[in-house]
ROLUM-469746 format. One record per atom (N, C-alpha, C, O, CB): residue in three letters; x, y, z; atom name. Coordinates in pm, 1 decimal, padded with zeros to 6 digits. Glycine has a CB too. Layout:
N
code ALA, xx X, yy Y, zz Z, site CA
...
//
This chain:
80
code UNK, xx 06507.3, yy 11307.0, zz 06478.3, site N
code UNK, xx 06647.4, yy 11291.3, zz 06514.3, site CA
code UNK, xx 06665.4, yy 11328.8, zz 06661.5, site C
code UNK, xx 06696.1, yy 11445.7, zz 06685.0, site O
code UNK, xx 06738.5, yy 11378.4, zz 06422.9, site CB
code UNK, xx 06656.0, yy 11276.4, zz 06724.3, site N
code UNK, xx 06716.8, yy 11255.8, zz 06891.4, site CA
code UNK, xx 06823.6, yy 11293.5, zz 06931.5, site C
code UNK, xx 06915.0, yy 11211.2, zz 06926.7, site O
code UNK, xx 06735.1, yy 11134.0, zz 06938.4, site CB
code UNK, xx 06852.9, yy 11432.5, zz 06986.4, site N
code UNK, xx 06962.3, yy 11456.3, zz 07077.4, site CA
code UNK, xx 07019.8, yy 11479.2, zz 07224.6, site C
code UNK, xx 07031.3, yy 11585.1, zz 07286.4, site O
code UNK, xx 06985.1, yy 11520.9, zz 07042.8, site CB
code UNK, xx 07052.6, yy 11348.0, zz 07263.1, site N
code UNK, xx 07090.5, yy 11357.6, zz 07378.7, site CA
code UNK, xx 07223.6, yy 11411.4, zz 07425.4, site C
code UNK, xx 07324.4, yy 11352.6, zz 07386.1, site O
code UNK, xx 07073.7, yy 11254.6, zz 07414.7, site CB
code UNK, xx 07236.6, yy 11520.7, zz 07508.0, site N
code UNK, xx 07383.6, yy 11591.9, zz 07562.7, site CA
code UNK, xx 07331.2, yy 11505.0, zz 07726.8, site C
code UNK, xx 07225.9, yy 11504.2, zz 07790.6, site O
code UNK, xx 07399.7, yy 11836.5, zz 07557.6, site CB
code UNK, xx 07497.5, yy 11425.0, zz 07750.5, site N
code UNK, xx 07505.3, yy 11456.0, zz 07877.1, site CA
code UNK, xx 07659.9, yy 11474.4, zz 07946.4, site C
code UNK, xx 07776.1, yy 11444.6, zz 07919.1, site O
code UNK, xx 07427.2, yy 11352.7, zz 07938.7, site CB
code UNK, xx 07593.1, yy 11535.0, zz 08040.8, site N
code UNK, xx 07735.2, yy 11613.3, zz 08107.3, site CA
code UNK, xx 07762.2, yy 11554.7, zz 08235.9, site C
code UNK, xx 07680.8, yy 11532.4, zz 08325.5, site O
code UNK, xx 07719.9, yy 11785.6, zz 08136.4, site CB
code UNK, xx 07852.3, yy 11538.3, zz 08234.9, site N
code UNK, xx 07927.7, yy 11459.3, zz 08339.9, site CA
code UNK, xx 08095.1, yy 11533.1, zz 08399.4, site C
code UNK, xx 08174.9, yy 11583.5, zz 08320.4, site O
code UNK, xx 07952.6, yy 11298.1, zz 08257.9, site CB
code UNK, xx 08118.9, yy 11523.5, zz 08548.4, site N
code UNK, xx 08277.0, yy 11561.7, zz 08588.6, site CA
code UNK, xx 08372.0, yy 11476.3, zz 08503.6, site C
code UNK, xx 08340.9, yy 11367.0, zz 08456.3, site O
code UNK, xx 08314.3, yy 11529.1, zz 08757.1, site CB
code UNK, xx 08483.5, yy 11532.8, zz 08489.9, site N
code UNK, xx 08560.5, yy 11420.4, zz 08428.2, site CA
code UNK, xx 08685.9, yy 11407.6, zz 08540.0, site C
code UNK, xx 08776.8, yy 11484.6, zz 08570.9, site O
code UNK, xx 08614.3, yy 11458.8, zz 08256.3, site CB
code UNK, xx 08650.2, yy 11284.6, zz 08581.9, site N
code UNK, xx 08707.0, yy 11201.4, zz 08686.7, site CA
code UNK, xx 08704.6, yy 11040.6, zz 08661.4, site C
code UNK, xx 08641.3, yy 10955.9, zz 08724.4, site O
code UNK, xx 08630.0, yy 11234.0, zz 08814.3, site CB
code UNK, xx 08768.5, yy 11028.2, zz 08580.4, site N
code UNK, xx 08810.6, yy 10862.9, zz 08543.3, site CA
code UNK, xx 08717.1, yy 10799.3, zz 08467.1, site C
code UNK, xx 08738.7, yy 10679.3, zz 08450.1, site O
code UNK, xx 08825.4, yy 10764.5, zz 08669.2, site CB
code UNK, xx 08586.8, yy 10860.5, zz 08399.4, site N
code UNK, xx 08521.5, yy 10771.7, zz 08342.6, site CA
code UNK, xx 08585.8, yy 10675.6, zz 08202.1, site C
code UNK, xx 08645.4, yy 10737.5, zz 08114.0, site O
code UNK, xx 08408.7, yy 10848.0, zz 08316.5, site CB
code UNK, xx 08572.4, yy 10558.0, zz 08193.1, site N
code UNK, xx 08642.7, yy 10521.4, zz 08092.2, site CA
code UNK, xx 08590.1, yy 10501.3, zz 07977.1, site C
code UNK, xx 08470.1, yy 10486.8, zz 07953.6, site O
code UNK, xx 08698.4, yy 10433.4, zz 08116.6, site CB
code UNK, xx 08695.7, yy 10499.5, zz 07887.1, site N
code UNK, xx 08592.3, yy 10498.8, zz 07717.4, site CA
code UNK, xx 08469.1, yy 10396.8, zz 07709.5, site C
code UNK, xx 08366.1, yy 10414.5, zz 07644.4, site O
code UNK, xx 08701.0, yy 10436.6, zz 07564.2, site CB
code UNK, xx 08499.2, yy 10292.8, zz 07784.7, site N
code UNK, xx 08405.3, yy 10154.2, zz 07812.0, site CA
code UNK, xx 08269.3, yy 10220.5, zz 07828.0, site C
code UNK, xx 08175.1, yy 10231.8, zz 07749.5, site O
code UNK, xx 08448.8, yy 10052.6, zz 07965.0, site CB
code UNK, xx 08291.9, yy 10270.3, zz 07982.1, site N
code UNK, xx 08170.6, yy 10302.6, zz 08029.0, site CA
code UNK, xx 08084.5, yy 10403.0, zz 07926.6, site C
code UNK, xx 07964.4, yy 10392.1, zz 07901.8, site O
code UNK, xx 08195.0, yy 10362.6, zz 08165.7, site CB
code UNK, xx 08189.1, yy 10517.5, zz 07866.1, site N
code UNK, xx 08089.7, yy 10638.4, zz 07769.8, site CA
code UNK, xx 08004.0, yy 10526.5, zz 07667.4, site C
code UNK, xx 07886.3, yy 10547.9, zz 07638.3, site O
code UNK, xx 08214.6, yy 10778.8, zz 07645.2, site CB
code UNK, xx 08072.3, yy 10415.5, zz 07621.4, site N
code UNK, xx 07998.0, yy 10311.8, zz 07537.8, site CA
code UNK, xx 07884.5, yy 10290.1, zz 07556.7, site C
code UNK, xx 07786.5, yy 10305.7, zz 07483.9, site O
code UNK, xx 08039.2, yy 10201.2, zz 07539.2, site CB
code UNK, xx 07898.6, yy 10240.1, zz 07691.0, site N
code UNK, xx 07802.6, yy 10146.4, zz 07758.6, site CA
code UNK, xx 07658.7, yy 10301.8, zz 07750.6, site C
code UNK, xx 07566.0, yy 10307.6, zz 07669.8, site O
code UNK, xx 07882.7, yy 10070.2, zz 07966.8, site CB
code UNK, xx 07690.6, yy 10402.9, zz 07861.3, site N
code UNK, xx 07612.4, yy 10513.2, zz 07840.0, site CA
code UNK, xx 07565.8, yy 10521.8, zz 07737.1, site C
code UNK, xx 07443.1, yy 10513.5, zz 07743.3, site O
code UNK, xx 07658.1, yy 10612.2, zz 07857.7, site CB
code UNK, xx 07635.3, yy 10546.0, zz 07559.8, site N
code UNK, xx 07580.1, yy 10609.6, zz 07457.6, site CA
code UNK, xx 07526.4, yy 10471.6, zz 07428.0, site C
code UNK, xx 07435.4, yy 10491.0, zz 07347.5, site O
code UNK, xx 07670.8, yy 10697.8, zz 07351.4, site CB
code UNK, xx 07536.0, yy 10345.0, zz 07451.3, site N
code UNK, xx 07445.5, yy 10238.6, zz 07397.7, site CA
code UNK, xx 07308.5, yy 10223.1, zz 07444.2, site C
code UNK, xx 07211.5, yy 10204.6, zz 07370.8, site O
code UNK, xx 07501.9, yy 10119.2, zz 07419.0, site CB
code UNK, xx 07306.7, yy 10233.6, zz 07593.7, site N
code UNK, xx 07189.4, yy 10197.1, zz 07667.9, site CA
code UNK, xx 07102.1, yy 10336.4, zz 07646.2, site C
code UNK, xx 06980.5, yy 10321.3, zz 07634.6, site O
code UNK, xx 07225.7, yy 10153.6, zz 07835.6, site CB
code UNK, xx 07146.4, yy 10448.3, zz 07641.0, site N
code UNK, xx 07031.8, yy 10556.6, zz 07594.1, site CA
code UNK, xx 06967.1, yy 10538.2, zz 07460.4, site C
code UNK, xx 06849.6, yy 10507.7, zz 07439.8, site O
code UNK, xx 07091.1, yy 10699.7, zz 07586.6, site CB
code UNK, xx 07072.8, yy 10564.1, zz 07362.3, site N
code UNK, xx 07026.2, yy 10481.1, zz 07249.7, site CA
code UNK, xx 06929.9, yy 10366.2, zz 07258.4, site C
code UNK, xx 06824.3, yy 10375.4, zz 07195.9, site O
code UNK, xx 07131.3, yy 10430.5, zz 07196.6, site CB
code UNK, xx 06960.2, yy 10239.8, zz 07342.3, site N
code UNK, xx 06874.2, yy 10188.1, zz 07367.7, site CA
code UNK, xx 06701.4, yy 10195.3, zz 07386.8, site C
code UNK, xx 06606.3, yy 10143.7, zz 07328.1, site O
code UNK, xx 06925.7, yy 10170.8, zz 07427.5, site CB
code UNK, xx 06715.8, yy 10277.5, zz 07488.5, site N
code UNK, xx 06673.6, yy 10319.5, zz 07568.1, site CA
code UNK, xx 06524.6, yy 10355.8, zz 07454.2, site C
code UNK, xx 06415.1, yy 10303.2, zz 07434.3, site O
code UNK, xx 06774.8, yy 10420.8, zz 07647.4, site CB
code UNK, xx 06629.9, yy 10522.0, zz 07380.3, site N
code UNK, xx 06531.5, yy 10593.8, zz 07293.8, site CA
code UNK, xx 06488.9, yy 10504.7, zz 07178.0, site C
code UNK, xx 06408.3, yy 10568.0, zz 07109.8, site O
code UNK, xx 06592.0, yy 10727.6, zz 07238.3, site CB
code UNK, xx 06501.0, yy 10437.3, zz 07150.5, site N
code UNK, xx 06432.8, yy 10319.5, zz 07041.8, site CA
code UNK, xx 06319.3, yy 10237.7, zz 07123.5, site C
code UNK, xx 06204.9, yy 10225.7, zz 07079.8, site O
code UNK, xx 06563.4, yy 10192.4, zz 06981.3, site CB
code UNK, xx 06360.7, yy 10185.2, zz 07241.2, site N
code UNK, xx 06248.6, yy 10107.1, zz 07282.6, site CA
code UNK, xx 06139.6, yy 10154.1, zz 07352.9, site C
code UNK, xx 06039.3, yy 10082.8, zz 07355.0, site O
code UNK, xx 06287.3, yy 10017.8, zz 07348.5, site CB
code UNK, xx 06138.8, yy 10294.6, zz 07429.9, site N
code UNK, xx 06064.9, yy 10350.3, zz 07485.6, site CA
code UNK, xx 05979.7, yy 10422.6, zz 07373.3, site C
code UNK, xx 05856.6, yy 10423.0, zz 07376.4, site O
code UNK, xx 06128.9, yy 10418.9, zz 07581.6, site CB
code UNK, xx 06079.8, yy 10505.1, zz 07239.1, site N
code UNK, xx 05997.0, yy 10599.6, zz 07196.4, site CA
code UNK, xx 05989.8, yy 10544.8, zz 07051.6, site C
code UNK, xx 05920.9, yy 10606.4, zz 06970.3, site O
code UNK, xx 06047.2, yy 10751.1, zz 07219.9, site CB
code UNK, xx 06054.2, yy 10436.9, zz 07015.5, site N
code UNK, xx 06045.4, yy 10416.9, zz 06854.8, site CA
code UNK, xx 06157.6, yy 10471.6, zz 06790.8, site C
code UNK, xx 06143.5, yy 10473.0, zz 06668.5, site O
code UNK, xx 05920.9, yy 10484.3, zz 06787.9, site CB
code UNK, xx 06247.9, yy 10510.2, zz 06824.7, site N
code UNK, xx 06337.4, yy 10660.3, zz 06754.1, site CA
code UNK, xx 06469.0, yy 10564.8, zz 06714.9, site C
code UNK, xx 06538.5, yy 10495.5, zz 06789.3, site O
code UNK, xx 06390.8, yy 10830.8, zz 06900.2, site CB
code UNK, xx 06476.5, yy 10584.2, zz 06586.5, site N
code UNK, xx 06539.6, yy 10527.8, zz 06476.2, site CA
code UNK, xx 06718.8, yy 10512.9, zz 06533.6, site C
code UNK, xx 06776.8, yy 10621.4, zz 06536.3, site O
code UNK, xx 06507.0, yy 10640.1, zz 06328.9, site CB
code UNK, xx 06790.6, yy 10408.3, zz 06570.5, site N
code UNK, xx 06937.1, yy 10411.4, zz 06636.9, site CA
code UNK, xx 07030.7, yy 10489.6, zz 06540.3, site C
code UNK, xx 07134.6, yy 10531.8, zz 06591.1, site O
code UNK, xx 07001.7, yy 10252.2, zz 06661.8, site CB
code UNK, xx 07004.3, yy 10520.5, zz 06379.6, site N
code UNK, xx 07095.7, yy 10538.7, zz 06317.9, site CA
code UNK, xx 07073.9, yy 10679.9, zz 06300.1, site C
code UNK, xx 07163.7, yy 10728.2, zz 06231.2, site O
code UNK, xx 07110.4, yy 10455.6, zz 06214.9, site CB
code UNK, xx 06985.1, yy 10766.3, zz 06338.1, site N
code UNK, xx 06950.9, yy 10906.3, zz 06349.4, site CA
code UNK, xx 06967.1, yy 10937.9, zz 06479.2, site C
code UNK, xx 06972.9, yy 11060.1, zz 06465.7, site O
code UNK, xx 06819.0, yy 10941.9, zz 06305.0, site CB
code UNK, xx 06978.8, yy 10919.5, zz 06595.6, site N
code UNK, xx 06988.6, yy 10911.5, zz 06717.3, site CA
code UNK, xx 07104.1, yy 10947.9, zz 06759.5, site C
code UNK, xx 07178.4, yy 10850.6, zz 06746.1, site O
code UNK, xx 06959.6, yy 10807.7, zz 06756.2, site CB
code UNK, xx 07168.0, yy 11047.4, zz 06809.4, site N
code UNK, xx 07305.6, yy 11140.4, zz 06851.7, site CA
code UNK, xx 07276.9, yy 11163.7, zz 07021.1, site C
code UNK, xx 07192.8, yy 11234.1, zz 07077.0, site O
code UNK, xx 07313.2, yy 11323.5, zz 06749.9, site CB
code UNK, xx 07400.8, yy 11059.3, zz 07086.3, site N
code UNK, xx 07464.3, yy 11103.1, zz 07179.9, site CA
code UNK, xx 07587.2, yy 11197.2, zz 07197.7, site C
code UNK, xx 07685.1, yy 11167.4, zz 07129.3, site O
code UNK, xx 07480.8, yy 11016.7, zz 07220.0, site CB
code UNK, xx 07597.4, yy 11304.3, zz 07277.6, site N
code UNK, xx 07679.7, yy 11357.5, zz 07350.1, site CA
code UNK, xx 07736.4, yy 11377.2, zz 07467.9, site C
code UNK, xx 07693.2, yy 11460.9, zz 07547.1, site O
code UNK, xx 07667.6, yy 11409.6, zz 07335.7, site CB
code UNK, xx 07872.6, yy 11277.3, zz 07499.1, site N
code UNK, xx 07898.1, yy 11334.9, zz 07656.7, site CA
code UNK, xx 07992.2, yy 11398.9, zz 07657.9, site C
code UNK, xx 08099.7, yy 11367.4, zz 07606.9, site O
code UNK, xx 07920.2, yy 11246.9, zz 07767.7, site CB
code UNK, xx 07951.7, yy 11563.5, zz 07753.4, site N
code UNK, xx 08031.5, yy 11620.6, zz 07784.8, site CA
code UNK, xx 08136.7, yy 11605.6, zz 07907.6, site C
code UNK, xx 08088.6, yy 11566.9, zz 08014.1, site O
code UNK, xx 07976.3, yy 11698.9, zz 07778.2, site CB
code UNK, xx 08284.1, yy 11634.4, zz 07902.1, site N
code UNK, xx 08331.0, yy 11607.3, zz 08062.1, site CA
code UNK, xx 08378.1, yy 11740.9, zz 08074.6, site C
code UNK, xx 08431.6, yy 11810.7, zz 07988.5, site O
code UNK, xx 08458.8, yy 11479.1, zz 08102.2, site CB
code UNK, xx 08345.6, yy 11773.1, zz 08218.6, site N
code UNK, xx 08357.2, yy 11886.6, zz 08318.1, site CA
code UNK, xx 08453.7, yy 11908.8, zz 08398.4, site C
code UNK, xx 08412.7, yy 11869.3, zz 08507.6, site O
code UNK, xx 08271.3, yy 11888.6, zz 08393.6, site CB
code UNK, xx 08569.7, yy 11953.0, zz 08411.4, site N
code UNK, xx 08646.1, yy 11961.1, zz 08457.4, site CA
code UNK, xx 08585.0, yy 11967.7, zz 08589.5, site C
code UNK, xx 08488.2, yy 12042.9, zz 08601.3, site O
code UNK, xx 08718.2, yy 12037.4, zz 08406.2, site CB
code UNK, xx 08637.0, yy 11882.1, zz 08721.5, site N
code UNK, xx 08569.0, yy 11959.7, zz 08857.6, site CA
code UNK, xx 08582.2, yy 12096.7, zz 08894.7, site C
code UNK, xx 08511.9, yy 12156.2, zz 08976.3, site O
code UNK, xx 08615.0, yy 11904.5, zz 08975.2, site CB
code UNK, xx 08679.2, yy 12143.0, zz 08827.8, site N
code UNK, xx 08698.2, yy 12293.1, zz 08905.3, site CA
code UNK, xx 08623.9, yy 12398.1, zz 08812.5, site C
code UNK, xx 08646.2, yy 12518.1, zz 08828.6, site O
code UNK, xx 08877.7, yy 12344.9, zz 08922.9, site CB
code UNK, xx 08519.8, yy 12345.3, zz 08697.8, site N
code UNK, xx 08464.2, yy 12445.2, zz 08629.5, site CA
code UNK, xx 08319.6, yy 12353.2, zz 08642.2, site C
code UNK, xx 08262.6, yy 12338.5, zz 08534.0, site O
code UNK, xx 08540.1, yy 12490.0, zz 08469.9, site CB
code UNK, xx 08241.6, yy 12278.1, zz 08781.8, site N
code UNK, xx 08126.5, yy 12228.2, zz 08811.3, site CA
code UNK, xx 08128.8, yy 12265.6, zz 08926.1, site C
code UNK, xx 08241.9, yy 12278.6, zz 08972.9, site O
code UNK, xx 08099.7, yy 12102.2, zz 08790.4, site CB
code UNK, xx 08010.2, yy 12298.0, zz 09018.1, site N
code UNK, xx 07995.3, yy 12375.3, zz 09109.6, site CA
code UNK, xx 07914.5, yy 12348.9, zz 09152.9, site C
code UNK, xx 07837.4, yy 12343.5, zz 09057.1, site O
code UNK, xx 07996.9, yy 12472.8, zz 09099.5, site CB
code UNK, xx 07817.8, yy 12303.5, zz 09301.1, site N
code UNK, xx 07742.0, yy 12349.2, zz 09398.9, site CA
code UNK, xx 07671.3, yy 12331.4, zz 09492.1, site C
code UNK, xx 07691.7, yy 12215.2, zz 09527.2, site O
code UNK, xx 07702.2, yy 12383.9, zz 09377.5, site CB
code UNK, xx 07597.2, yy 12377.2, zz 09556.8, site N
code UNK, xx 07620.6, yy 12438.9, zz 09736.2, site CA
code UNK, xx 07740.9, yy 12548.7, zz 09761.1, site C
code UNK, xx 07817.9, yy 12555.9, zz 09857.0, site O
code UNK, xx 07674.7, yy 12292.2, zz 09853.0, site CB
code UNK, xx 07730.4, yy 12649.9, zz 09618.2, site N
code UNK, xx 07844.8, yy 12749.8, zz 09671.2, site CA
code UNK, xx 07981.1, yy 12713.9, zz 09695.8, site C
code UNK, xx 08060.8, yy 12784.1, zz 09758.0, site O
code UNK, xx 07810.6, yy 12800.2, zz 09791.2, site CB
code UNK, xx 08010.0, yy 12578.8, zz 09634.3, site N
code UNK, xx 08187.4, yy 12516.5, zz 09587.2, site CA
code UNK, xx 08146.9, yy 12469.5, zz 09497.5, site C
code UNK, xx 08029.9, yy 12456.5, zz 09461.5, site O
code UNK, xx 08290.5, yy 12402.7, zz 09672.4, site CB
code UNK, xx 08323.3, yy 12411.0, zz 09410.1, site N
code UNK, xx 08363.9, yy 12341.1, zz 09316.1, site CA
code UNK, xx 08342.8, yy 12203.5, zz 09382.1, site C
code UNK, xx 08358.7, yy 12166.2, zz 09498.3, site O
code UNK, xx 08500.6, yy 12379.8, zz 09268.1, site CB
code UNK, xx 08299.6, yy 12136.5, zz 09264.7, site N
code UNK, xx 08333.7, yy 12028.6, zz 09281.9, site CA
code UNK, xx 08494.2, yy 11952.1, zz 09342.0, site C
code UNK, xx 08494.8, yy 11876.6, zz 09439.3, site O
code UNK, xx 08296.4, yy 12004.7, zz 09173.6, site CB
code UNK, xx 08541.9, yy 11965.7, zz 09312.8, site N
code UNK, xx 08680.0, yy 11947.5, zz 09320.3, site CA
code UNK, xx 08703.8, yy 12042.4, zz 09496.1, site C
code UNK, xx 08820.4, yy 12052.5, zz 09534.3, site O
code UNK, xx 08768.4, yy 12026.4, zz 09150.5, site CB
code UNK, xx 08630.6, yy 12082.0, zz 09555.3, site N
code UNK, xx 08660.2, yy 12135.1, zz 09658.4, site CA
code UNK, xx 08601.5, yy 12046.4, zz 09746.9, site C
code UNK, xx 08664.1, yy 11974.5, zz 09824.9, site O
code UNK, xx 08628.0, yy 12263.8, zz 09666.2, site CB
code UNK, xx 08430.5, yy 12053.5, zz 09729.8, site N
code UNK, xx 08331.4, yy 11896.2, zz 09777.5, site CA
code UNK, xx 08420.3, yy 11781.4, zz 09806.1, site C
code UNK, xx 08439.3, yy 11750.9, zz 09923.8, site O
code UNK, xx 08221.3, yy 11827.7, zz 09641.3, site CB
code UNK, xx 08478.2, yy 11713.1, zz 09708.7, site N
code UNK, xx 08565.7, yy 11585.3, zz 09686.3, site CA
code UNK, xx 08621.2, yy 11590.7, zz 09784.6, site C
code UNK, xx 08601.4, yy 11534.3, zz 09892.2, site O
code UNK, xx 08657.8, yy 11567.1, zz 09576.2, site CB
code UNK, xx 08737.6, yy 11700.5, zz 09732.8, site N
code UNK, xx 08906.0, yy 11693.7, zz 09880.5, site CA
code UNK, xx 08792.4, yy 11685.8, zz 10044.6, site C
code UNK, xx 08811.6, yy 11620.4, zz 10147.1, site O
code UNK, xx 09062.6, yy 11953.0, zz 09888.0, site CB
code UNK, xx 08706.2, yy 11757.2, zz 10017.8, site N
code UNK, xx 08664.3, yy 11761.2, zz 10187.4, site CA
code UNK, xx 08597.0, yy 11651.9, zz 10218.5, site C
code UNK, xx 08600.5, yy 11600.8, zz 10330.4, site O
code UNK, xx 08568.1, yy 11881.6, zz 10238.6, site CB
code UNK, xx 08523.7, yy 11603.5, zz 10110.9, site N
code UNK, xx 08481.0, yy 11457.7, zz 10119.4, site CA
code UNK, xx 08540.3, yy 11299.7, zz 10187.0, site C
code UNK, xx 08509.7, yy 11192.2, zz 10238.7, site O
code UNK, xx 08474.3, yy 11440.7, zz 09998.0, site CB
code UNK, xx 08652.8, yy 11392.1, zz 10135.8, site N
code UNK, xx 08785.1, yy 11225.6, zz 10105.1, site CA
code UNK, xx 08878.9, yy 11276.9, zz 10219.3, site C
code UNK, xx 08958.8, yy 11195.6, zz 10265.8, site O
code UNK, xx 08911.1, yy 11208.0, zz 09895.3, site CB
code UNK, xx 08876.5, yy 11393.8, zz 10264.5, site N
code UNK, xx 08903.1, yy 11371.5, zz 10398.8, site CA
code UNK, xx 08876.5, yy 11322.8, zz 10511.3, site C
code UNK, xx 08944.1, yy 11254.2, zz 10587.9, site O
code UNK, xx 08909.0, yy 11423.5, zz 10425.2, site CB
code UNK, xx 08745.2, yy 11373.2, zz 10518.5, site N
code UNK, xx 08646.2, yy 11334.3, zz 10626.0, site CA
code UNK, xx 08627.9, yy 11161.2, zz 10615.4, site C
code UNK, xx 08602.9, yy 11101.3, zz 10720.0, site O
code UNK, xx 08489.1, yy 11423.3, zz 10597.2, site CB
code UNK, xx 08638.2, yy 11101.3, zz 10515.3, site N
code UNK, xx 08628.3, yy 10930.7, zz 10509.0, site CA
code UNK, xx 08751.0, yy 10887.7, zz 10573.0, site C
code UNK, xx 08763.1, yy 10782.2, zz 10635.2, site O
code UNK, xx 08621.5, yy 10857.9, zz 10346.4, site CB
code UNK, xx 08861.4, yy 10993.7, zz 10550.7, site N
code UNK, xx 09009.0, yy 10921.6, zz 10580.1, site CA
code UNK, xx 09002.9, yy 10933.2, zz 10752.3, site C
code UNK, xx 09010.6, yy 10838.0, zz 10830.0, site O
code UNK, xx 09170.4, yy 11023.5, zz 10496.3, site CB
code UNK, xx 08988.9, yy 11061.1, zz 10783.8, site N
code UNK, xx 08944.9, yy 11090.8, zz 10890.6, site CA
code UNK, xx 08834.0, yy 11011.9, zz 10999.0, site C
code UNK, xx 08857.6, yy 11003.5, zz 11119.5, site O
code UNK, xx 08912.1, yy 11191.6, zz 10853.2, site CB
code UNK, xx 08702.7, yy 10953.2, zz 10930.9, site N
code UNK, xx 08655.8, yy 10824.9, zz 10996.2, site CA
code UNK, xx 08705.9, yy 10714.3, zz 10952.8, site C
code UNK, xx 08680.1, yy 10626.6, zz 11035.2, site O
code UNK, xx 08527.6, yy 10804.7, zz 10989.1, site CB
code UNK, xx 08752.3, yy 10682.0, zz 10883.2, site N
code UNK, xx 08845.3, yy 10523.4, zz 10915.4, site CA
code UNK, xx 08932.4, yy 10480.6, zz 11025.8, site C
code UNK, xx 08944.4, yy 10375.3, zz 11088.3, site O
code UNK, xx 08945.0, yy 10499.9, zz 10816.7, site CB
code UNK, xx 09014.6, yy 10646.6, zz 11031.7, site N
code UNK, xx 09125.8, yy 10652.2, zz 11111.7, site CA
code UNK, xx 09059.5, yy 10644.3, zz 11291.8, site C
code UNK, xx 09125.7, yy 10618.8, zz 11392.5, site O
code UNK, xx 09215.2, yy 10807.5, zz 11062.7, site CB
code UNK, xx 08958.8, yy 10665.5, zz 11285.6, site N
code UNK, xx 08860.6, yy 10680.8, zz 11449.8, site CA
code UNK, xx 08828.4, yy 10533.2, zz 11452.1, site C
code UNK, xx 08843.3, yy 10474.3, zz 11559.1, site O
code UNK, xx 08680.9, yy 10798.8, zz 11454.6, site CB
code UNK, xx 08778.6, yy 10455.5, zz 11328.1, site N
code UNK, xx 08725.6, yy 10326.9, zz 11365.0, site CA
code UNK, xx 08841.2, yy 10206.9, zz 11371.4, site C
code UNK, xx 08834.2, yy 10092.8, zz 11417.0, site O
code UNK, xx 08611.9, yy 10291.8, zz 11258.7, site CB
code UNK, xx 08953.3, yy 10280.7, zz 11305.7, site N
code UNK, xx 09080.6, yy 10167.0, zz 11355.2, site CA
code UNK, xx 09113.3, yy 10156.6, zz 11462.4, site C
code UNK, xx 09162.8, yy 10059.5, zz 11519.6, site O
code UNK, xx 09203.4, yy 10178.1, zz 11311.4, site CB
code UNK, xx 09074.2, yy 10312.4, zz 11520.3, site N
code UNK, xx 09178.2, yy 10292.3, zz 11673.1, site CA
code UNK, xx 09044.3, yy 10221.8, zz 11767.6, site C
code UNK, xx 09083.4, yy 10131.7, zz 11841.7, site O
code UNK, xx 09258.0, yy 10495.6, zz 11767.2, site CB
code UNK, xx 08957.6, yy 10238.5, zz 11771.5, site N
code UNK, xx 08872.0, yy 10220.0, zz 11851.1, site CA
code UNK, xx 08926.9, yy 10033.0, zz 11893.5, site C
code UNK, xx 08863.9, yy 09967.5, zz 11976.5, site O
code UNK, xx 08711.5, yy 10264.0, zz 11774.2, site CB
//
């Protein structure tokens, strides 16, 4: 019996995509290892950003400074 946990931020992933994820591992573990689809247990966890962490920040801290700094070079390559 195959258990896969995976953990992920939760930032917009949609029910689609968790599908697509718990199908293609599933997949995955049948064709690589033989392992039966109907015994086979996916889990995805979602992580709040502000309880995922690191380089010594939150996620959710990474991001904002992230998505600044992009707004911040766009704004240099418009004026140019």
């Amino acid at each position: 019996m195959p258990y896969v946990n995976v953990r992920i931020t939760r930032d917009g992933v949609t029910r689609a995509q968790k599908a697509t994820v718990i199908a293609e591992i599933t997949d995955t573990l049948q064709r690589v290892l033989g392992k039966d689809p109907h015994l086979t247990h996916i889990v995805i966890d979602e992580i709040d950003t502000d309880d995922w962490g690191y380089a010594g920040e939150t996620t959710t801290v990474v991001r904002a400074r992230e998505a600044a700094q992009a707004k911040e070079a766009a704004g240099q390559v418009r004026q140019v």
